[in-house]
C-alpha positions in Angstrom: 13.3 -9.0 17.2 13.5 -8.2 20.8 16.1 -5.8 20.0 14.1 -3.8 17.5 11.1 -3.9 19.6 13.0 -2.0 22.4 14.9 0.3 20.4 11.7 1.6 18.8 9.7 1.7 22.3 12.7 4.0 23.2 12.6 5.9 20.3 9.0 6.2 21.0 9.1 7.6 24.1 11.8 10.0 23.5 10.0 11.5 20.6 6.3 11.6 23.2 8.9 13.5 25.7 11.0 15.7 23.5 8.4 16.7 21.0 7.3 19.6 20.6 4.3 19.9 18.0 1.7 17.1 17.1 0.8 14.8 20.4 0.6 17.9 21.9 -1.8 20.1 19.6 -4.1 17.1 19.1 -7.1 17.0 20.9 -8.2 14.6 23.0 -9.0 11.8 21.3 -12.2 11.3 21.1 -14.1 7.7 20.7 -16.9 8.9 18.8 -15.4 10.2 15.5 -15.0 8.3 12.7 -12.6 5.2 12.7 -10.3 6.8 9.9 -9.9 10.3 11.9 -9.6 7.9 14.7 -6.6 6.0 13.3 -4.4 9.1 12.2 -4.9 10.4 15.3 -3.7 8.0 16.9 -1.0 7.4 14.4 -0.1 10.9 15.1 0.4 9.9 19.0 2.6 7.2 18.4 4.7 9.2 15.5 4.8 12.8 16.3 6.8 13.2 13.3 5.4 11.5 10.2 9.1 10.2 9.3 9.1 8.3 12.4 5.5 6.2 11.5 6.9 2.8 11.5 9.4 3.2 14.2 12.1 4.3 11.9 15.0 5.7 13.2 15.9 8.2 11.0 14.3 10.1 8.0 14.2 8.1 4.9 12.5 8.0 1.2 10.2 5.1 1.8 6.5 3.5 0.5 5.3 3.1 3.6 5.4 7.0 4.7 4.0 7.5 1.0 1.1 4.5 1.9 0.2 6.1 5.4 0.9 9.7 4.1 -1.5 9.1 1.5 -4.1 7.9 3.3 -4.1 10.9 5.9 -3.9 13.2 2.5 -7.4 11.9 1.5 -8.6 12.5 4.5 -7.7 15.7 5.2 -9.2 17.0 1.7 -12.5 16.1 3.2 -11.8 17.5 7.0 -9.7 20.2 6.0 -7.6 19.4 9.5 -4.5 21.9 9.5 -2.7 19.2 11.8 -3.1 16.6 9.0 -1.8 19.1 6.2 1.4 20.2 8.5 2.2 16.5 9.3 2.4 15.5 6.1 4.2 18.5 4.2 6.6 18.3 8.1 7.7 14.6 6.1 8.1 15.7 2.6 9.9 18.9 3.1 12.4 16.9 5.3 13.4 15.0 2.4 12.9 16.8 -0.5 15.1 19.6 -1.7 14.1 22.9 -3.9 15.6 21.5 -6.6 13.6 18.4 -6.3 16.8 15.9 -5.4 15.4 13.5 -2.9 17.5 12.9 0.6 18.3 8.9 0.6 16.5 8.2 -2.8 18.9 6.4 -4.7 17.9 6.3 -8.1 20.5 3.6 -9.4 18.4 1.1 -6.9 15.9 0.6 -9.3 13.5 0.3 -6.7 9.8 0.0 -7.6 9.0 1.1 -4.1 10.3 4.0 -4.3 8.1 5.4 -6.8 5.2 5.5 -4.5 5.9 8.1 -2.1 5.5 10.4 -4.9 2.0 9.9 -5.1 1.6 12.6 -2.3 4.0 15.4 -4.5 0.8 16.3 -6.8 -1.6 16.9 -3.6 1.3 19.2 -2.0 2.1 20.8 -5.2 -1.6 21.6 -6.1 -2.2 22.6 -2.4 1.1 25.1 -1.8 2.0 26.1 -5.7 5.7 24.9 -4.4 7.4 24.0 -7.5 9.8 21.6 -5.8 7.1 19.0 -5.5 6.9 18.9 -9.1 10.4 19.0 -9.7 10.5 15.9 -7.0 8.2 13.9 -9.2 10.1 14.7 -12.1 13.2 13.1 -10.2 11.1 10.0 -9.7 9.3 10.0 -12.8 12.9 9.8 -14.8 13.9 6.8 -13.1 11.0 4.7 -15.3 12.5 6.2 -18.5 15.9 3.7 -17.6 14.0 1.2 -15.0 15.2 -2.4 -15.9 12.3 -4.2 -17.7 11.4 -8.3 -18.6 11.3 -9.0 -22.3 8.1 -7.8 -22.7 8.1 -4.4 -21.0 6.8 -5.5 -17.5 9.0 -3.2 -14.9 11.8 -5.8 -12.4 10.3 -5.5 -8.9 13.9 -4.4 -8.2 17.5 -4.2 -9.6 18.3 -6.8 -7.2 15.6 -9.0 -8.3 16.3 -9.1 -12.1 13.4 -10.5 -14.5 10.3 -9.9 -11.5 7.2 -8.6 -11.0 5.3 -9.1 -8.0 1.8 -8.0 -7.5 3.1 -5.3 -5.0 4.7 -3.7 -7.3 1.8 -2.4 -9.6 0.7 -0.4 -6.6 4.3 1.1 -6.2 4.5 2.3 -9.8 1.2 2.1 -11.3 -0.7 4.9 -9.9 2.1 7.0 -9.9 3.3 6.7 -13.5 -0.5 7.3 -14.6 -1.5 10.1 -12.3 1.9 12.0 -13.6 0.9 10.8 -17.3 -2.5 12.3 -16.9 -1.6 15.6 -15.3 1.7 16.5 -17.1 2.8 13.8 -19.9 1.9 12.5 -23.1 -1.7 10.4 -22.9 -0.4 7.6 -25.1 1.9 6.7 -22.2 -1.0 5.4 -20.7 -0.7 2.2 -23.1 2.4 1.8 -21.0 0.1 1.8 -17.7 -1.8 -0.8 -18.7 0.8 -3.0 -20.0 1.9 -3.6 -16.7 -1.2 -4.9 -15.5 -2.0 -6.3 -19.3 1.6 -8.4 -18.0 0.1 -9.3 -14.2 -3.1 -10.8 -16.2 -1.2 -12.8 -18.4 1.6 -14.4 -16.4 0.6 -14.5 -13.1 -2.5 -15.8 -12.7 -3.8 -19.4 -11.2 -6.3 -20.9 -12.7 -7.7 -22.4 -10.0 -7.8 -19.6 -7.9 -8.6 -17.6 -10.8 -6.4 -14.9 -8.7 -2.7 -13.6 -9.2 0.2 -15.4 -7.5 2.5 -13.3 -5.3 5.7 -13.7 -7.9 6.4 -14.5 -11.2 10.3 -14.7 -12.9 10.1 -14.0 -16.4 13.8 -15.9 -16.6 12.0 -18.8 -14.2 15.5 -18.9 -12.7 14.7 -18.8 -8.9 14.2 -21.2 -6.7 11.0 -20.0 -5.6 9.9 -20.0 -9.5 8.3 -22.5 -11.0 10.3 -24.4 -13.6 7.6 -24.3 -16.2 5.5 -21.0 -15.3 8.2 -18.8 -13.3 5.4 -18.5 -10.7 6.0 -18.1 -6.6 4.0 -21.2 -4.8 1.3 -19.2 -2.9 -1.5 -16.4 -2.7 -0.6 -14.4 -0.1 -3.5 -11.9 1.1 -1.2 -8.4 1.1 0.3 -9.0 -2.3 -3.4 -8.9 -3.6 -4.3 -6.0 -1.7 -1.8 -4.3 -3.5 -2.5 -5.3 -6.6 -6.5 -4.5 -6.0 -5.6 -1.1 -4.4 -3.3 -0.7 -7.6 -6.4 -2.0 -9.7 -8.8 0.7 -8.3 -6.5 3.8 -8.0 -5.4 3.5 -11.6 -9.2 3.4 -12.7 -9.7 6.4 -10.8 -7.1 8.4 -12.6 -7.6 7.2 -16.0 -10.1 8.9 -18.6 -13.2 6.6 -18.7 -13.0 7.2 -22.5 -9.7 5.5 -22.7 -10.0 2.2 -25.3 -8.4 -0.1 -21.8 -10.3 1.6 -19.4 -13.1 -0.7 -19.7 -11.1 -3.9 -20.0 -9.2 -2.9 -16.9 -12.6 -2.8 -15.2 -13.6 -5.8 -15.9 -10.3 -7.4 -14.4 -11.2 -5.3 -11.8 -14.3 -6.9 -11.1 -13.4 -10.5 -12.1 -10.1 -10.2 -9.2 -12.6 -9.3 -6.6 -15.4 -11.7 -7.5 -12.4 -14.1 -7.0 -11.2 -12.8 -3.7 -14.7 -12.5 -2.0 -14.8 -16.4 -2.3 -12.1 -16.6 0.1 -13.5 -13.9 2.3 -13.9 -15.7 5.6 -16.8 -15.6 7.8 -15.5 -13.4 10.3 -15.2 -10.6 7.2 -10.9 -11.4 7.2 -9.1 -12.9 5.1 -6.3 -15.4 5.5 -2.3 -14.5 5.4 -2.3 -17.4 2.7 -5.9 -16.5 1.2 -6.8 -20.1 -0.2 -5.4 -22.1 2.5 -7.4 -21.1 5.6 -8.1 -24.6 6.3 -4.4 -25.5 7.2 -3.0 -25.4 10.4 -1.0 -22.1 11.4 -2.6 -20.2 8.8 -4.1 -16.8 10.5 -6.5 -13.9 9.3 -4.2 -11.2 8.8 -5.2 -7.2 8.8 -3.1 -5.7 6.2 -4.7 -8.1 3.5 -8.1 -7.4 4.9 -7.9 -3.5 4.8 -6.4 -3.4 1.1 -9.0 -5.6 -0.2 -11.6 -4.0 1.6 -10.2 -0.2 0.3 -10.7 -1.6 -2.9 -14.0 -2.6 -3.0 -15.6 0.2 -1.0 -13.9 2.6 -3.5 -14.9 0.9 -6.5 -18.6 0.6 -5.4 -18.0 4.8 -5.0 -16.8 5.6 -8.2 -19.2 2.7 -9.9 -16.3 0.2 -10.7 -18.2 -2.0 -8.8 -22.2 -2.6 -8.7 -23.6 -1.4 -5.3 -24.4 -4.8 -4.3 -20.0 -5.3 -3.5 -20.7 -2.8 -0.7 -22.3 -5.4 1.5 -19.0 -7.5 1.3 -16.8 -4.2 1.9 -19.0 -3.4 5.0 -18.2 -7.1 5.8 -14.8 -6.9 6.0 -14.2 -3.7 7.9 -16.5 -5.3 10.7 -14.3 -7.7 10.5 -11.1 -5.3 11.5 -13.3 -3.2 14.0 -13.9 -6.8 16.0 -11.0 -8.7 15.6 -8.1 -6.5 14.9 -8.8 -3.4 16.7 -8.0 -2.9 20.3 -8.5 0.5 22.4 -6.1 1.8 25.1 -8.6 3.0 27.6 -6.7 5.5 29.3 -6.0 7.5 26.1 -8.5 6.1 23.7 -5.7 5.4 20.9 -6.2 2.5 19.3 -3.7 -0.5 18.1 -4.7 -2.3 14.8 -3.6 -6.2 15.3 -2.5 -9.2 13.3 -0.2 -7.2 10.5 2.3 -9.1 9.3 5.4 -7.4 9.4 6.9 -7.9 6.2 7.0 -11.0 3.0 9.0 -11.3 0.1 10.9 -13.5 -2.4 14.1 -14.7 -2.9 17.0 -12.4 -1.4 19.1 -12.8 1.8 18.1 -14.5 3.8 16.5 -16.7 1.2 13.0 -16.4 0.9 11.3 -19.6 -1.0 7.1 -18.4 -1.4 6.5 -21.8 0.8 3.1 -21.5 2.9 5.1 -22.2 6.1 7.6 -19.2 5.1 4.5 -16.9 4.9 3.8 -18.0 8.5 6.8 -17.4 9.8 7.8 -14.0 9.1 6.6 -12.1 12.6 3.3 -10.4 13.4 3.3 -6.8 14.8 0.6 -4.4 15.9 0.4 -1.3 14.0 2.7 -2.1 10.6 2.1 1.0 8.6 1.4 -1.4 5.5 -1.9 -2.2 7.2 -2.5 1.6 8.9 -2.9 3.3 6.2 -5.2 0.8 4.2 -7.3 0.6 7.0 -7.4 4.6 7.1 -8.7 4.4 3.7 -11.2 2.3 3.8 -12.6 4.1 6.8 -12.6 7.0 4.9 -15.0 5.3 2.4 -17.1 3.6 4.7 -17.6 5.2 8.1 -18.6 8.8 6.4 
């Protein structure tokens, strides 16, 4: 961990030396603008190049560009920043070729995560007519024509995790495959759509959470699977984030007239109704979300920032009565006091308490046990709570 930590503070301050471009055309930043303009800028400091955000090392096909890229995208349709427009096309033309072949994308991977990035291919095709963007979103919308599925349709997580769907993965695929559905493909896909959270509904739910567990295997061969159910042990706080930010973008793209729209909204509403009752006082929620009682358990900011995206958004568009915004407002306090810290030479500021990264199964084994969710490590700044908290201040500090 030490290791990686240095390496990326070096690659850091290489790319703040050698850098010509971003940290140096940004103004200064500034502490009275708006939290979400706030974090991309800052964002922008620590990654003058957009495929560095995360401390990579190298350009890569990845979600969490695709997350934070995303975010910056909605805001920049509102603030019409040229800086935000260049730093996001400076990513995607990097990787993506005029024929629409995607540099590192591996299609034979059958990666769910590598759907998202493509999310940001309509914006820059609408925006720039380019027709590689659309021929890049072909490319990734081919690979769900062949993606392995469970018995009943639901798409594997991954190749390498045969018979799975975790709650992250609706947000990886979901939005995607609809938003492609409704701008170029045949509508009666949709039913396809909303299988796959028809699938999350009825196999992954606790009933006395009345929320989704973080795993479920369909074959209920792993060890982290439940005999009886196939479901992982725990609730952890990101998983749902990504479901509810998968929940609420897919109800944004979807005809209201469509026969599931309305039944998707009101699993919309009942997952939140659930969620807010382990909302903590502070506005946070837990890395395990029921278990906030136990010792080592933490309030962790990726979580926080997903579930509060989701809820200020659905209050916007009406998914939610206005009444949820109080509990939205709630839990963005919550990151402004707790996990947001200001450098106050520069004014750039760190979002805290992210943990870094929590799966299942693969190598080294990962078993769903609460004390494995508390043990993976906690860094400042994890792009998979960045760009949630971008969008949720882009719905609530306007």
């Amino acid at each position: 961990m030490l290791k990686h930590l240095l390496s990326a503070a070096a690659l850091l301050a290489s790319s703040l030396t050698l850098s010509v471009g971003y940290a140096e055309s940004l103004p200064s930043l500034d502490n009275t603008k708006p939290w979400s303009i706030r974090m991309i800028e800052s964002e922008m400091t620590r990654f003058p190049e957009a495929w560095q955000i995360d401390w990579d090392e190298k350009p890569q096909w990845d979600y969490v560009h695709g997350l934070n890229l995303l975010a910056i995208t909605e805001v920049y349709k509102k603030t019409k920043n040229p800086d935000y427009l260049r730093y996001v096309e400076g990513y995607y033309d990097m990787l993506v070729n005029e024929d629409g072949s995607i540099k590192t994308y591996v299609k034979e991977k059958y990666n769910i995560d590598m759907v998202n990035p493509g999310r940001v291919l309509f914006f820059l095709y609408e925006t720039t007519g380019n027709v590689k963007y659309k021929k890049a979103a072909d490319t990734l919308r081919a690979q769900l024509d062949t993606h392995p599925r469970t018995a009943q349709g639901g798409f594997w997580h991954k190749k390498r995790y045969p018979h799975q769907m975790w709650l992250d993965g609706l947000y990886m695929g979901a939005p995607f495959y609809a938003e492609y559905i409704v701008k170029y493909g045949d509508m009666s896909e949709l039913d396809d759509v909303f299988l796959q959270f028809e699938l999350i509904e009825e196999n992954l739910y606790d009933e006395d959470t009345g929320l989704p567990r973080h795993g479920w295997d369909a074959s209920k061969q792993q060890k982290w699977a439940d005999s009886e159910t196939g479901l992982s042990d725990n609730h952890w706080s990101r998983a749902l984030g990504w479901y509810a930010m998968a929940l609420v973008d897919v109800l944004a793209i979807v005809p209201t007239d469509h026969p599931k729209t309305p039944w998707l909204n009101a699993r919309f509403q009942s997952f939140i109704d659930a969620a807010l009752k382990y909302q903590d006082v502070s506005g946070n929620w837990y890395q395990v979300t029921d278990k906030g009682d136990l010792n080592g358990n933490y309030l962790e900011a990726s979580g926080t920032a997903m579930i509060t995206y989701a809820i200020a958004k659905g209050v916007e568009l009406k998914f939610l009565p206005a009444k949820y915004k109080k509990y939205a407002q709630k839990g963005f306090s919550g990151l402004v006091d707790q996990m947001i810290s200001v450098k106050p030479d520069s004014n750039v500021i760190t979002l805290e308490n992210v943990c870094r990264v929590a799966g299942l199964g693969g190598s080294p084994y990962r078993d769903g046990s609460f004390e494995y969710y508390l043990s993976e490590p906690i860094r400042p700044n994890d792009a998979k709570g960045v760009g949630p908290f971008i969008m949720a201040a882009h719905f609530l500090d306007q």
